[in-house]
N, C-alpha and C positions, 0 to 999 in steps of 0.2 A: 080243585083250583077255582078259585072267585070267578067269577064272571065280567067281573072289572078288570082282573089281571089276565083273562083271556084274550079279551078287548085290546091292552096294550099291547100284547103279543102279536095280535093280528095287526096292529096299525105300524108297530113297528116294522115290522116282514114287507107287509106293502110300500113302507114308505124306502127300506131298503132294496125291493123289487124296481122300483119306481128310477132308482137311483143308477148311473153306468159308473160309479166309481170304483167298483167291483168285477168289470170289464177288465179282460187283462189287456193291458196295451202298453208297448215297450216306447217310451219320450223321446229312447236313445235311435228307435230304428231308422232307415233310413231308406225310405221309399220314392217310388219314379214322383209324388207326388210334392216333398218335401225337398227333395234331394237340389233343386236348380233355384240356389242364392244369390250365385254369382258369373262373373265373364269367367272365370276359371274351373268355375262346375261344367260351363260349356264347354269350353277348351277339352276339358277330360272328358266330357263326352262324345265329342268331337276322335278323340285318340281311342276310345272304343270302337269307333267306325273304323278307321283308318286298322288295328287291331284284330278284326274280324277278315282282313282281307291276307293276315298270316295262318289262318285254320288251313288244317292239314290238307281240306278235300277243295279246297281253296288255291290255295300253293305249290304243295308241294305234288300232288298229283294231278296237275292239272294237265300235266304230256298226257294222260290218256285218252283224255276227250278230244283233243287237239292232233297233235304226230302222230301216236298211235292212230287215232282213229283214221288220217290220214293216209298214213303206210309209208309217213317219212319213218319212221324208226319202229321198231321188232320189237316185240316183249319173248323173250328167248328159255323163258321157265315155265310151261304151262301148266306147270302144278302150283306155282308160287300161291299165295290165299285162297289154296282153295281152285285154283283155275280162273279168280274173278277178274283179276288184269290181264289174262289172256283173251277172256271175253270180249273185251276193246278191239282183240287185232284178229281175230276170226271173226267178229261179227255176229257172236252169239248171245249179247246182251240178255238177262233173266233178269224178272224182275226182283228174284232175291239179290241181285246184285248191290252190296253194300257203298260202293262206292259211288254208282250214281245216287241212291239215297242220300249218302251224306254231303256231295256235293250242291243238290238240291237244294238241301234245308241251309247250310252251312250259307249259303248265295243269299236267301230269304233270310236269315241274321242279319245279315249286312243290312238289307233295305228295310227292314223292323228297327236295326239303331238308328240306321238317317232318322227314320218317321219320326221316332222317339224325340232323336233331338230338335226336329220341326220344330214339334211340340208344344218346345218349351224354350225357343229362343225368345220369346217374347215376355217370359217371365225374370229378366236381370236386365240391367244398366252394364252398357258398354263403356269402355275407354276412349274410343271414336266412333265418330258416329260410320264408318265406312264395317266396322268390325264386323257388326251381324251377316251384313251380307254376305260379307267374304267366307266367316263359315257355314253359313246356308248354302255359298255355290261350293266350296270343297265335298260336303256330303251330300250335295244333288252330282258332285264329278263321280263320287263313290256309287249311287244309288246305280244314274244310268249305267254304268259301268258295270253291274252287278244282273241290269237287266238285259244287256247287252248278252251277258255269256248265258242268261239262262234263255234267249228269244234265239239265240243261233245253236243253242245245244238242244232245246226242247220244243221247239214252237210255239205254240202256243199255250200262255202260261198265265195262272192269276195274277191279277194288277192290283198292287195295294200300296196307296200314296198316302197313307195317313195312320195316326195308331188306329188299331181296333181294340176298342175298350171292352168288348164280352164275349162270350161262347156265340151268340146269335148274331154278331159281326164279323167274326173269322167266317159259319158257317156260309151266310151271305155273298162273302166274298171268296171264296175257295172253290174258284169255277175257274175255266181256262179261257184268258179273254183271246180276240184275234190278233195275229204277229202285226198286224199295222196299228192294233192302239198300244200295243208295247213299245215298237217305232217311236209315235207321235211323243211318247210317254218321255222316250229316251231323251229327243231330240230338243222337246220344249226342258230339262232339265239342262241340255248342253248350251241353251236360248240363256238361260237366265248363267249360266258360266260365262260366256262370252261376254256378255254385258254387266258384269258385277264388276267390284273395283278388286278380285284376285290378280294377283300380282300374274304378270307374263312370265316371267322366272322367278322361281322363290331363291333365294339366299340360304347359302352355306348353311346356314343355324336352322333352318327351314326344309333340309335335305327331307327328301320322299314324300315331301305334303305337295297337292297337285298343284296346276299352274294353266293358266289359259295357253301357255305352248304348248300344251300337251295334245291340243284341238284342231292345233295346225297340221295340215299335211306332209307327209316327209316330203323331201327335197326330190324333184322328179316327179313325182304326183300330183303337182298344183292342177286344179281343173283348167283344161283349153276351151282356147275360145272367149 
């Protein structure tokens, strides 16, 4: 081969080296970074919050950590999985126990989609100007609420109010802070509920999405004095 034709060889490779069009990368995918165009990408992000509070170790077994754990009510099979929902009502929690696992993480969802949609309410145009806030306080009702069951079920638990973008910000923050800045945590999210323009009762078409009555005390509980 020529040494001329080698030459072209090589400037060609370089100039194709040089080049990311040959990067694979899909135009169609649709990532946390692309993903929020609109007040309706929020709205559905929004309803992944609220969506995250139907997981299983979330809802539907929540009597265990609660009544059972209480001894308002009996788990009456103590072989059922294994013996691990009987653990609840004897008192012999292990840490292989799957269900506090998944409870745990399942809670940490929750306040990982709020963070998420933080994130990025600032990246769209609303319909009124009242909109943002209102779903910034629904997923701060969701957050505390999330950290509520994990500060009375765990004590002392990491605190994480924002996305973390790497492996060396998870590990950073993957420490157990104390039950009173979880507290403060809670209560400054229920600070900005009270005071946002969420509706006091939401409307029929609005059924299950939170509402500043919800913050009110029941009837007979009002503080004295």
């Amino acid at each position: 081969m020529r040494i001329s034709h080698l030459f072209i060889l090589l400037a060609a490779s370089a100039m194709l080296t040089a080049c990311d069009f040959l990067d694979e990368y899909n135009p169609n995918s649709v990532t946390v970074g692309n993903y929020y165009t609109s007040e309706e990408d929020i709205v559905a992000s929004l309803n992944g919050v609220y969506t995250s509070l139907t997981q299983s170790y979330v809802a539907d077994n929540y009597h265990y950590f609660t009544d059972v754990r209480a001894n308002a009510t009996v788990v009456t099979n103590s072989g059922a999985n294994s013996g691990i929902p009987y653990q609840f009502y004897n008192y012999t929690l292990t840490e292989e126990n799957v269900y506090v696992y998944n409870r745990y993480s399942q809670l940490y969802k929750i306040i990982s989609r709020a963070n998420t949609l933080f994130a990025h309410l600032g990246d769209v145009s609303y319909a009124t100007p009242s909109a943002r806030d209102t779903y910034e306080a629904e997923a701060r009702f969701l957050r505390a609420l999330s950290y509520y069951w994990l500060v009375t079920e765990w004590g002392d638990v990491p605190l994480v109010l924002k996305v973390l973008e790497s492996t060396e910000e998870v590990r950073a923050n993957n420490y157990r802070r104390p039950k009173a800045e979880i507290y403060q945590a809670i209560f400054d999210d229920l600070k900005y509920v009270t005071e946002s323009p969420l509706l006091d009762v939401q409307p029929a078409s609005a059924c299950g999405s939170t509402c500043r009555a919800m913050l009110r005390p029941a009837p007979g509980q009002e503080p004295q004095g």
